[in-house]
N, C-alpha and C positions, 0 to 999 in steps of 0.2 A: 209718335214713337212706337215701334213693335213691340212686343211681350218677348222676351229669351225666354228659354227653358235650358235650364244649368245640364240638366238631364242630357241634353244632346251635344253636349262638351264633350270632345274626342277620349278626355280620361273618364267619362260618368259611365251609370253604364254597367251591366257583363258583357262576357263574351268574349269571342277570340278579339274583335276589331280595338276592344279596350284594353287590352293586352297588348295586340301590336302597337296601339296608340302611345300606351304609358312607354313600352319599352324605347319606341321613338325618340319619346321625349328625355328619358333619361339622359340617353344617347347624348341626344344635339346637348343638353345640359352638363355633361360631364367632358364632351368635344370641348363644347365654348369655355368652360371653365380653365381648359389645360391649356388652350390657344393663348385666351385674357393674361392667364397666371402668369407662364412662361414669358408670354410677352413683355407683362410690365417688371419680369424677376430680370430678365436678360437685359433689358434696358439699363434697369438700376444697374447690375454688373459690370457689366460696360462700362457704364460713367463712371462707376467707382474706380476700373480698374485706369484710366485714361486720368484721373481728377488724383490718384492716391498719390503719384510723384512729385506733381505739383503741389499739393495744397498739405504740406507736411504736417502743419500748423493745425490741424485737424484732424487729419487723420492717422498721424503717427505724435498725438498731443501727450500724450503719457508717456512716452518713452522719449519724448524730449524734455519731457519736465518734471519726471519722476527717478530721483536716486535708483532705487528698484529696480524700476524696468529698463536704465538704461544698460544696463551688462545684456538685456537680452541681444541673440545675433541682429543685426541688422536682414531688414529687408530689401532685396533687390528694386530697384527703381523700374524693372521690366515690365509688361505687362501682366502677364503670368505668373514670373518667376518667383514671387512672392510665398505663392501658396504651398511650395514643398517644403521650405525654410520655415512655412508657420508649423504647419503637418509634422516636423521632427522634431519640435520643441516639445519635449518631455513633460511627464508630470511634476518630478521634483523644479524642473525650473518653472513651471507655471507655480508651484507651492511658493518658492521662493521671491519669484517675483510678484505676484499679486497676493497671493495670501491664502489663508487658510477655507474664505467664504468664496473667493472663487474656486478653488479645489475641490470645494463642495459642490459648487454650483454646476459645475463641468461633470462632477462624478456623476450625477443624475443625470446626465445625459446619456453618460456609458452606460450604466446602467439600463436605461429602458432602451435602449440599441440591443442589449443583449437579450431584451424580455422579446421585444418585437423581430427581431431576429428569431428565433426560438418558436414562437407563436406563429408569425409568418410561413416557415419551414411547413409546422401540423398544419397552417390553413390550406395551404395550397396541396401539400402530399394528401393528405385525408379529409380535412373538411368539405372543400370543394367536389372532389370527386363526388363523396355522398352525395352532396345537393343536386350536383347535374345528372346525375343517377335515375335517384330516387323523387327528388323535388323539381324535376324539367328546371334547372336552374341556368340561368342567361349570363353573356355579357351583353352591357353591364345593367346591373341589377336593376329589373324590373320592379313592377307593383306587386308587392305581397303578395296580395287578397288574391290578382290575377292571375299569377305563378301558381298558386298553389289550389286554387279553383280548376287549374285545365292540366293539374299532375297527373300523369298514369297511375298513378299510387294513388285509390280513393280514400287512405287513412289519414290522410293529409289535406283532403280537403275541403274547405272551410264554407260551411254553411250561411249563405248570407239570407239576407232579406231587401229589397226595393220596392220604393215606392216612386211613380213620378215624378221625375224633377228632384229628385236626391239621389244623393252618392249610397252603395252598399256601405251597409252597416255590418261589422262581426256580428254574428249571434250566439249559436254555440259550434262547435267541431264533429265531429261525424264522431261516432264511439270509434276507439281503435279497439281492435284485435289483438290479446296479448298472445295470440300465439304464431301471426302473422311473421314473420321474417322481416318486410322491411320497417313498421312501427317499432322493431326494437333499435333501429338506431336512432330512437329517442336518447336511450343509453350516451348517448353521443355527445352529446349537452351534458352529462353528469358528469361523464368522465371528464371531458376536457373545463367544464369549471373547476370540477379536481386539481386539474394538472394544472392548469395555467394560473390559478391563486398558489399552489404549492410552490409554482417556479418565483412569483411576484417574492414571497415572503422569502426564500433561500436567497432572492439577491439582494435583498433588502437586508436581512443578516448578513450578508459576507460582504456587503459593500458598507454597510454600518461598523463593521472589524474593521475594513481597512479604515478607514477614515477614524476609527477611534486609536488606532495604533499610529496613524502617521497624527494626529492631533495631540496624542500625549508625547511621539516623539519630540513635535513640534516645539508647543509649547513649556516640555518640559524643561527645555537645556535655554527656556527666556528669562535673563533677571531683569526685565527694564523696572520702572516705578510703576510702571501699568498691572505688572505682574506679582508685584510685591503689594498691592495697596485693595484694602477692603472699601465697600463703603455700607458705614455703618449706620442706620436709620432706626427711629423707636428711639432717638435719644433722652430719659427724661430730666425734667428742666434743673433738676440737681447736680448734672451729671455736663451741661451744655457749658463746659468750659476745658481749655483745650491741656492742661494741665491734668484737671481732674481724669480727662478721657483717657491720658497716656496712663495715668496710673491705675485706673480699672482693667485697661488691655494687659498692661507689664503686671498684674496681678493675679492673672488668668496662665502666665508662667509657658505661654505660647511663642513667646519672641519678645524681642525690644522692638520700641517704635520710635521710627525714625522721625514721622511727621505728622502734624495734625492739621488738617486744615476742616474748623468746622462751619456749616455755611450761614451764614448772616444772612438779612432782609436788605440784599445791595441793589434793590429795586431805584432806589433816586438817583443812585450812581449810573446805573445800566441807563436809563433814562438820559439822563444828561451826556453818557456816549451817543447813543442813538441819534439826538440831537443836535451833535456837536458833528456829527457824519451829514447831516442834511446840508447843516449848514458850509460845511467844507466844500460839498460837489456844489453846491449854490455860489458858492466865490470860485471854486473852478470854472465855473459856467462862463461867469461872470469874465473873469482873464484873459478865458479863451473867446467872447466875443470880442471884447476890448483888444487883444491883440491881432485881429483879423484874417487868420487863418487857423484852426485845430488844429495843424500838426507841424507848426513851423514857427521857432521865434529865433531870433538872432542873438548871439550872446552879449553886443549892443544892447541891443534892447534889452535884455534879460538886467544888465546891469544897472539900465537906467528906471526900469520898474522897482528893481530890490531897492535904489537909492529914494525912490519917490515914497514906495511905502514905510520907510526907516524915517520919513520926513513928518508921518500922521503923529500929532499926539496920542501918548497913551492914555494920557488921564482924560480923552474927548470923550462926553459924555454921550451915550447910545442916541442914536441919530429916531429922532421921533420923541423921542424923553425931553426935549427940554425945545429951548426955540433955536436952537443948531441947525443953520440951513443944509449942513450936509454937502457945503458945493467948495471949501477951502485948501481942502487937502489934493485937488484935481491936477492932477502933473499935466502940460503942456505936450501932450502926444498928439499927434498927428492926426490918429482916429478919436473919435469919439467914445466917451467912457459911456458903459452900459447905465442904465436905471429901472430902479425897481419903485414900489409902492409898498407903501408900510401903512397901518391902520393904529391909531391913538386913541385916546381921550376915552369921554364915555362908551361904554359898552363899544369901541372900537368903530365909531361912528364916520371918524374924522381920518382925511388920510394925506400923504403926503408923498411924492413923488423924488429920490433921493439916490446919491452914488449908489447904484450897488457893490460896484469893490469896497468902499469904504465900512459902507453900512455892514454887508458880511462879515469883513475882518474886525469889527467892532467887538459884533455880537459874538463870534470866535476869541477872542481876546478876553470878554467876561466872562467866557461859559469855561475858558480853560482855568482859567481863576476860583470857578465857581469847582469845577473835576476836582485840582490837586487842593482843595480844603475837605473834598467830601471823598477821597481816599485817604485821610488821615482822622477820620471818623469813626467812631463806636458804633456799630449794627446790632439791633438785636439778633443773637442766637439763632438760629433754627435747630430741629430735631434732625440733624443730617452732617454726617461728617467723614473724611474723607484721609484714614488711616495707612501711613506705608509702614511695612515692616521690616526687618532687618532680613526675610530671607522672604522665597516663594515658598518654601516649607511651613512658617507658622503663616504664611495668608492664607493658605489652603487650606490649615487645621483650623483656622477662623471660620472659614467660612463654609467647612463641614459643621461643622460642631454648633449646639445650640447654646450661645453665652448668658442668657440669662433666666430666673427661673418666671417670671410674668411675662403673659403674653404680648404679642408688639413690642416689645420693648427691646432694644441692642440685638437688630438685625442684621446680621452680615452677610454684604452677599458679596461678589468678583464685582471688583470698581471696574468702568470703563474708562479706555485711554483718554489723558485728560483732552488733549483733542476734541474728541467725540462728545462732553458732557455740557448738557443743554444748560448753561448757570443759570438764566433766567430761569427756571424749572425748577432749584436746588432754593426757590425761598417759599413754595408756594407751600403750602398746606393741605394736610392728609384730606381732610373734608373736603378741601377744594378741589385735588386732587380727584377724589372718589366720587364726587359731583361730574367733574367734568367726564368720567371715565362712563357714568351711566349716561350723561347728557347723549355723547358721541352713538351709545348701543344704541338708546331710544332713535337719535338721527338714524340711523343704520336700519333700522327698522321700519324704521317710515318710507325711507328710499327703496329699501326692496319690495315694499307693497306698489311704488311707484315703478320702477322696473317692470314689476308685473306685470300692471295694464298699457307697459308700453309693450312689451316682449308678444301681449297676446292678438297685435295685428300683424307685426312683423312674426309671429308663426303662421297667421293667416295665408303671409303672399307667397307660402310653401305650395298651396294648394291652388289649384285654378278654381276649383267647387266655392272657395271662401272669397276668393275673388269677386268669384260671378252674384254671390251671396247679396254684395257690398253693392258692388261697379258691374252689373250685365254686361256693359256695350264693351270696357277694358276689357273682359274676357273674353269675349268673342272674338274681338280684333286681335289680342295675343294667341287664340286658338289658332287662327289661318295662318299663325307667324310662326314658328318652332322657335327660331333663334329670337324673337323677342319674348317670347313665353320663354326659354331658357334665363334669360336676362334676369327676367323681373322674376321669376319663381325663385330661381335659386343664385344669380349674380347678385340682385339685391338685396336677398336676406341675411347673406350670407359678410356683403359689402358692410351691411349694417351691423350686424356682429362683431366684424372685424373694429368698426370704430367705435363701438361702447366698450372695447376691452382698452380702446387709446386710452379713451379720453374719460373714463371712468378712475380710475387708476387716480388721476391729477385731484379729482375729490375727494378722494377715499384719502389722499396726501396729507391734505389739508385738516380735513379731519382727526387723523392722529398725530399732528403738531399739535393740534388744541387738548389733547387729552392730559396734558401735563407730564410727560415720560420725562427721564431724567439725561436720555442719549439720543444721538441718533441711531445707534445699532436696532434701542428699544421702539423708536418710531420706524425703523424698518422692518421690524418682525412684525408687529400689529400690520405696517402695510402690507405686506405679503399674505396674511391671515384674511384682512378686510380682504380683499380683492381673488383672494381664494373661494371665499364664500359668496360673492358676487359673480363670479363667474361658473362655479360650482352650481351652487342655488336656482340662481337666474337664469344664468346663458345657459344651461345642461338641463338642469333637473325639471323648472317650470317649463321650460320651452318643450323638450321632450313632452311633457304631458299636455299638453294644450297641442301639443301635435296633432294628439287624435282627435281634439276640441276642434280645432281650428279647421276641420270642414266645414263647419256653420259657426259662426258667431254666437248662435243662439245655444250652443251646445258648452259653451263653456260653465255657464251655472252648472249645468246637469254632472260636468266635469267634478266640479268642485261642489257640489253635492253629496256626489256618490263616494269621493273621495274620504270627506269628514264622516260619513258612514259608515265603511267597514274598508278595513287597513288592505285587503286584499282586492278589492279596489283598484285601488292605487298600482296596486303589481301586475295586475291585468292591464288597468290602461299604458302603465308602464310598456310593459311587452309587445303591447300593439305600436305602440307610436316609435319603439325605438326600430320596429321594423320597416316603421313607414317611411323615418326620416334616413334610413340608411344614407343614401344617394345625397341626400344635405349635407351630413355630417362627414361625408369622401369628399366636397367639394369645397366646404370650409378648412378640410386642413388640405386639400389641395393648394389655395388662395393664400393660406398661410407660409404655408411651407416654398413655392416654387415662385407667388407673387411678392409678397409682403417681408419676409426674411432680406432679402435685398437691397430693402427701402432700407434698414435697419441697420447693413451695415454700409450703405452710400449714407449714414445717419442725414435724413432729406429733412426731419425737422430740423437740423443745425442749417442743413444749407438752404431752406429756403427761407431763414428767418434772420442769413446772414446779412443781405444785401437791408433790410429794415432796420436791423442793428447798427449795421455800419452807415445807414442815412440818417438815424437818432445820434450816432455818436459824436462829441465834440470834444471831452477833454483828454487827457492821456488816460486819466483812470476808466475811461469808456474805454479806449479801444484796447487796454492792458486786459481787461475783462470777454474783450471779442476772441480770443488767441488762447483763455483758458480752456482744459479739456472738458468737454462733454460728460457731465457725471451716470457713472450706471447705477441703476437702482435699482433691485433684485424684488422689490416690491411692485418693479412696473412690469418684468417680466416674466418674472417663476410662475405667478398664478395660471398665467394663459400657457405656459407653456406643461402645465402639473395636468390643467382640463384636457389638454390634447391627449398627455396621456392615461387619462380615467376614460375617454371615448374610446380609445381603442384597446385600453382591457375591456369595456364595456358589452363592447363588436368582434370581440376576438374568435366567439364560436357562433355567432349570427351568421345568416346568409350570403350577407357583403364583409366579411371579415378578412378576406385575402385582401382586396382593394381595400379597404381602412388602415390595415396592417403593414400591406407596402407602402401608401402615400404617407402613412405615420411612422414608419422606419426613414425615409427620405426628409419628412420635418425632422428628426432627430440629429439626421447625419450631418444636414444641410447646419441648423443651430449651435451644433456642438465645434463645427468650423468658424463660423461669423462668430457666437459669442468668446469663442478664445482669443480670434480678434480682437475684439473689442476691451477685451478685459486684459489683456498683456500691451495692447499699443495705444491703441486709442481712445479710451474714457477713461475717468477716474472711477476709485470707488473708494472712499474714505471712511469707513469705519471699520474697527480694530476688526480682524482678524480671527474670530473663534469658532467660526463654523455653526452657528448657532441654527440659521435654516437649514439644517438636514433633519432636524426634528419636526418642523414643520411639513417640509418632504415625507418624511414616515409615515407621519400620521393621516396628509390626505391619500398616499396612498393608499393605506388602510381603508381610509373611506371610500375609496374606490373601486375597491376591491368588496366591502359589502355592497355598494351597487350593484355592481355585478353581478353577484350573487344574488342578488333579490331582485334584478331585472330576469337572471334563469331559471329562478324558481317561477314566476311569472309568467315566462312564456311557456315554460312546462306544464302548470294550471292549466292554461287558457290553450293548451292543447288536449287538454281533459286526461295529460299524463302527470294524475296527481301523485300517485305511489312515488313517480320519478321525482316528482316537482317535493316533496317532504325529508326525500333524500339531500335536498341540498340545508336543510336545515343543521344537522351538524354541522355540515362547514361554517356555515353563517355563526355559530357558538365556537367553533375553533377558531377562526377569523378574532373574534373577539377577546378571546383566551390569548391568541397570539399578541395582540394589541396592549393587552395586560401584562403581558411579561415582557416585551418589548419594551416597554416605557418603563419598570423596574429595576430591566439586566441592565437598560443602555443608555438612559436618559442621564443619570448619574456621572456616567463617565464623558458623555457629551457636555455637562455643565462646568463639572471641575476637573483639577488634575491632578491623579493617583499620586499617591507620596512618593512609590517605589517608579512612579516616571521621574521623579526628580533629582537631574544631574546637572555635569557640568558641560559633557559631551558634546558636541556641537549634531546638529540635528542628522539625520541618515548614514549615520556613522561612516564606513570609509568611504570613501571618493571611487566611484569606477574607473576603470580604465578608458579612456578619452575624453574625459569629463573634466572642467577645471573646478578647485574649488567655491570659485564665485558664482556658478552657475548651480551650486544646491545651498550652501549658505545665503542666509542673510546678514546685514551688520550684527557683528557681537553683540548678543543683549540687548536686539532692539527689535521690537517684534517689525513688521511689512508696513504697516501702515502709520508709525508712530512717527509724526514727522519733529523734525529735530530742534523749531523752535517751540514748541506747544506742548510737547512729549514730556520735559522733563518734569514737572513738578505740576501737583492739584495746585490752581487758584485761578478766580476769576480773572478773566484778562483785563477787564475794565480798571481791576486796582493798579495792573503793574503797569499796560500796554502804551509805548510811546504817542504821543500826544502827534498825530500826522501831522506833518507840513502841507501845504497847497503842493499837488501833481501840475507841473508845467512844461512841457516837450523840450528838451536841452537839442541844440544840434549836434548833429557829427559833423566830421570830416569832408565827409562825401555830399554837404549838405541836406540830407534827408533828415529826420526825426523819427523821434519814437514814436510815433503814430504813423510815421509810414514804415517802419517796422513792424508794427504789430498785422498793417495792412500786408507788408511781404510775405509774414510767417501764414497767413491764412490762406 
């Protein structure tokens, strides 16, 4: 086998040939990117739009099975025709029909449409100009090093050093001249991180106004129980009785109280549903093989099964328990009854082979026996209770106000709609609790050291030098290949990014179900947080910095060496790599925005996981479950869509800032269409309603906005324009100042609701002209998401909730069944 020398790779190297080389490459790489994108975006499009008439049951799932959303207009069955009808759907009807957390969710989308609009405008009038000017700047964006090595302006260019067989290294910058004319449009970088954090934070204030103004209109004119009812924690054990607790609250001279529900150890109870659900779909199973087809019984038949099982003794002892062969009760059908295996005796040694209809409904039969004795049972107490009051006036004042004088103790905060509240979670305990909460950080932290060194080959396949590093013979043969060197440099890395944002997301899930929260709202914000910080951290932050690593492998110690060193560092490597990755970072939200957004709303995880679902499905409650809507979860999506926009505040006055800035204004436009979509017609999203992720929104912007700032000081240093680069230090202390007042003017008003918001007025006072009232209204007194068997009253369902009957397909008329109805509706 020959010796390579990496050296002689078309991008190694000075010189003009490595410059036309890299720019080449850019090129075919930002070509194939738009061809790929486009192509798989237009496909999905397509199908969706051909698939949306037919398959109603999916893709218009919400607005056929949500109260709510059903007043929204109807969508045209055309192919097109759709999209002007979604496009004049208002804000107030999106408030009214989905809620207050979509409203929000949508508002950040207007929002950074008007940042990157805005930004975009200076990139292109001003930014740009200067680079092609002053900095020989290209479409589309070359190699730094090489741009700025064969500038006319030698104030700008970059002193390298080579050796053999390696890539130029930065070293230092040629001195500039402060009296020079074009060094002073280093200025350029100051002023515009000026402007462009001044403009982040003004809309960040006036989009946080609106949104607290329409949230206190919102919520103020709600009285459901949701809205009236505290939940009170820190109960002490003197105090955990539900009499005593009404008269501690009605003594505080805040309101009368309606109700008390405080929460017990209904663990044996919960239990025994759970297993009383096994057991149910295991006798449906059962029925539906014994009646030989899943979606079709005759109401013959149907009669002479009800009379066959009316025939079993009740008092027949549990089949495996005694010497009951299990074989008497078998009615004389046609087909053959199913059978199962049971396990006895010692240590479950022994086994037996036995009806299973019979056997099921046995065990169904004692276990319901065993439910209605253990919901007429004493629980112990827990420290957690679940108070409504006579108005949403004195809930508020509760849950402003500090009730007690020791600490922890008669905590009030806004209950979640009972809906929403996790009851298995409401017996567990604070230590257990606060265990598992550090358990989850420690996991979280261990995964992100894992990320790491998985993050640090896939920055590697950025570079062909780290390739040839590894793999000589791969790099050469993608050298002579442009569009395979495009593929694998930047379609794969870029491919694989895209799917640790999937499929990361689904662990990060899991993870805070196990932390013990007491909601779903509350395990939605943690996900959104978790998965902010993983993509944040991970896909942004370390990746960027191993950028400049990831020419050699060998260079990543010295990375993270130099790093733990000295903090500026950091802000130098920063600066170099976020210049290197530019043309990465255009091509990923290319992939996102023109490829992948499409997938998202042809939703291709439902549909390709329909046809599996529906060959697993057998009873009616299988396919009643195929035909539910699709749930959205603002924890699978905000995060990736908050990173996109910290990339291109990040790139907003860099070299490729016009290209980041359009394909990131086009992910915006494209997003803010699909997820309205999806969040008015077709998925659900079932927790209450408060708008709670906009403070999460705030805050990583924020932190996005110090990035960027300390990526500009950075790259001002490491242009040896430190006078300029120490100027952006105040803002980086205003940045922080603002963050501080921000979280004390508005956080407040974000959590609770002002007293003098509290009326009777129905929300957005008069009605416009061509507007009806059902399209800004919601039901009187009932918040968006409070559904109306679950909504009205805290308590466990397990205590109240009717004991299921066996699901068994009834015929119609027309002969079909409900299981080939649930197949129509899809």
């Amino acid at each position: 086998m020959g010796e390579y020398n990496c050296s002689l790779l078309s991008s190694g190297g000075g010189g003009g040939n490595a410059k036309s080389n890299q720019h080449n490459q850019d090129q075919t790489a930002l070509y194939t990117q738009l061809v790929i994108s486009i192509a798989l975006g237009a496909g999905a499009f397509i199908t969706f739009c051909v698939l949306r008439p037919r398959w109603k049951g999916l893709y218009a799932a919400r607005k056929r099975q949500k109260n709510a959303a059903s007043k929204l207009p109807p969508l045209p069955d055309t192919f097109l025709g759709w999209i002007p009808v979604l496009y004049r759907i208002s804000e107030e009807q999106v408030l009214a029909s989905a809620g207050l957390d979509a409203y929000v969710f949508l508002s950040f989308f207007k929002m950074a449409i008007k940042f990157l609009a805005v930004t975009f405008f200076f990139a292109l009038v001003v930014i740009l100009p200067i680079n092609v000017h002053y900095m020989h700047y290209s479409f589309p964006p070359g190699n730094t090093m090489a741009t700025l090595n064969h500038s006319p302006n030698p104030h700008f260019r970059f002193a390298t050093t080579a050796t053999p067989g390696s890539q130029p290294d930065v070293a230092v910058i040629a001195k500039e001249s402060s009296n020079s004319s074009p060094s002073s449009i280093l200025w350029m970088y100051v002023v515009f991180t000026y402007l462009f954090s001044a403009l982040a934070m003004y809309l960040l204030v006036t989009t946080t106004q609106k949104i607290i103004g329409i949230r206190q209109e919102y919520l103020g004119s709600q009285t459901t129980v949701t809205d009236r009812t505290i939940r009170l924690s820190g109960i002490p054990p003197d105090l955990r009785d539900e009499a005593k607790i009404t008269e501690t609250i009605e003594s505080l001279e805040i309101g009368k109280v309606e109700s008390v529900i405080l929460c017990r150890d209904w663990k044996e109870l919960d239990d025994m549903m759970a297993q009383r659900l096994v057991f149910l779909r295991k006798l449906e199973e059962a029925w539906t093989v014994h009646l030989g087809h899943s979606r079709a019984r005759s109401t013959q038949a149907s009669r002479e099964r009800a009379q066959s099982r009316a025939a079993v003794r009740e008092d027949a002892p549990l089949l495996g328990d005694s010497e009951h062969d299990g074989q008497s009760h078998i009615a004389d059908y046609g087909l053959d009854r199913p059978k199962t295996r049971i396990w006895y005796g010692f240590l479950g040694l022994q086994s037996r082979t036995v009806d299973a209809i019979d056997y099921f409904e046995e065990r169904l039969r004692r276990l319901d026996d065993k439910i209605k004795t253990a919901r007429s049972k004493e629980y112990t107490a827990m420290p957690l209770a679940f108070v409504t009051l006579d108005s949403v006036a004195a809930c508020q004042m509760a849950v402003q106000a500090t009730m007690d004088p020791k600490p922890m103790q008669l905590l009030a905060n806004p209950a979640p709609a009972p809906s929403d509240v996790i009851w298995q979670n409401t017996y567990i305990t604070r230590s257990s609790r606060i265990t598992r909460a550090w358990s989850v950080t420690l996991i979280i932290l261990i995964l992100t050291v894992f990320w790491t060194a998985l993050l640090v080959p896939i920055a590697g396949l950025v570079s062909i030098q780290s390739i040839c590093s590894v793999w000589p013979q791969l790099a050469f043969a993608l050298d002579s290949n442009p569009i395979s060197q495009s593929l694998v440099a930047t379609g794969l890395p870029t491919a694989l990014i895209s799917l640790l944002t999937v499929l990361v997301p689904f662990l990060y899930y899991w993870l805070s179900t196990q932390q013990g929260m007491l909601s779903q709202g509350e395990v939605e914000m943690s996900l959104i947080s978790k998965n902010f910080f993983f993509t944040f951290f991970n896909l942004f932050v370390l990746f960027t910095i191993f950028g400049t690593a990831s020419i050699s492998y060998s260079k990543v110690n010295d990375t993270l060496a130099g790093a733990s060193k000295d903090a500026s560092e950091i802000a130098r490597k920063l600066a170099t790599s976020l210049q290197d990755l530019d043309y990465f970072y255009i091509n990923l939200i290319i992939l996102q925005a023109l490829g992948l957004f499409p997938f998202r709303l042809l939703e291709f995880g439902s549909v390709a996981l329909y046809p599996i679902s529906l060959i697993g499905a057998k009873t009616p409650r299988d396919y009643a479950e195929l035909v539910q809507p699709p749930v959205f979860s603002y924890g699978f999506y905000l995060p990736q869509t908050l990173l996109i926009f910290v990339i291109c505040t990040v790139y907003s006055v860099l070299q490729s800032s016009w290209l980041i800035l359009f394909f990131g204004l086009v992910y915006f436009l494209i997003g803010s269409f699909i997820y309205k979509y999806q969040l008015l017609y077709a998925m659900d999203h079932r927790q209450q309603s408060t708008g709670q992720a906009w403070l999460i929104i705030c805050n990583c912007v924020v932190l996005g906005l110090l990035f960027f700032e300390i990526a500009m000081a950075g790259l001002l240093a490491l242009r040896t324009a430190f006078y300029r680069s120490i100027l952006i230090i105040p803002l980086l202390a205003g940045t922080i100042w603002f963050n501080v007042f921000f979280r004390r003017t508005f956080d407040p008003l974000m959590k609770f609701i002002a007293l003098r918001s509290l009326h009777s007025e129905p929300p957005f006072g008069n009605v416009p002209p061509g507007e009806s009232r059902y399209e800004l209204e919601t039901d009187h007194g009932r918040a968006v998401d409070e559904d109306d068997e679950t909504g009205l009253r805290y308590i466990n369902p397990s205590l109240i909730i009717p004991l299921e009957e066996v699901w068994l397909a009834k015929s119609r008329a027309n002969g079909t069944s409900h299981g080939d109805e649930a197949v129509e509706d899809v």
